[in-house]
C-alpha positions as CSV (number, residue, x, y, z in Angstrom):
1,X,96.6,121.7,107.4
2,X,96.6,120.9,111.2
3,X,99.0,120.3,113.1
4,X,98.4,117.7,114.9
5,X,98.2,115.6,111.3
6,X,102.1,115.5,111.2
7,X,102.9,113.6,114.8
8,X,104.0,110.2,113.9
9,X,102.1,107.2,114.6
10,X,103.7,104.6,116.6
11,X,104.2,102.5,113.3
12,X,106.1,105.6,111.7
13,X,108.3,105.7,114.9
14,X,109.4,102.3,114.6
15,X,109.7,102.6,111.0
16,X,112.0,105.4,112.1
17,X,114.0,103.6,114.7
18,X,114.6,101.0,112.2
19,X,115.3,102.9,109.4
20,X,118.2,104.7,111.5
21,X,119.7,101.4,113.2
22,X,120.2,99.9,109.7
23,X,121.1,103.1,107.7
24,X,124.2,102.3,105.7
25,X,123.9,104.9,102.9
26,X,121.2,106.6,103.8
27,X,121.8,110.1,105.8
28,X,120.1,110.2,108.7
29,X,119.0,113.8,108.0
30,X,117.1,112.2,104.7
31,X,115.8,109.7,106.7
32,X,113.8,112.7,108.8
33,X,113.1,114.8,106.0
34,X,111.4,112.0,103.8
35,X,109.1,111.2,107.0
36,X,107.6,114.5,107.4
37,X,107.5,114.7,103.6
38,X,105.1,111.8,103.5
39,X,103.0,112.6,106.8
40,X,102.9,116.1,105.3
41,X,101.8,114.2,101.8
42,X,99.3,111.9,103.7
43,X,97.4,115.1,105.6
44,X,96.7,116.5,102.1
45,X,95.5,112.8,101.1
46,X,93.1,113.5,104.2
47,X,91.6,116.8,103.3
48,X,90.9,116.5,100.1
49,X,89.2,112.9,100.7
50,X,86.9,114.6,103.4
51,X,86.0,117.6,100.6
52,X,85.5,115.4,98.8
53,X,83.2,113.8,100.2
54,X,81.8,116.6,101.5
55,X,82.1,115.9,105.5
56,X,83.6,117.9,108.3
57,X,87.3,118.1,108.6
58,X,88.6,116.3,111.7
């Protein structure tokens, strides 16, 4: 998986931002964790579409 599949978009930062500002139970460390969880989730989603599929990885 590459790298550069887990910066956040500028709609995950917000999300982010957002999510923090209005945290009430949620720990901020969770918050963080979750995020990468799903960019990490939504590389895999990537790869195996473009196998696939059979084209070149990005």
């Amino acid at each position: 998986m590459r790298k550069i599949a887990l910066i956040p978009t500028v709609a995950e930062i917000r999300a982010l931002i957002m999510r923090l500002m209005m945290r009430k139970s949620a720990k901020q460390a969770f918050i963080f964790a979750w995020s990468l969880w799903r960019r990490k989730h939504q590389a895999q989603a990537m790869i195996a579409h473009y196998k696939k599929r059979r084209h070149l990885q990005l």
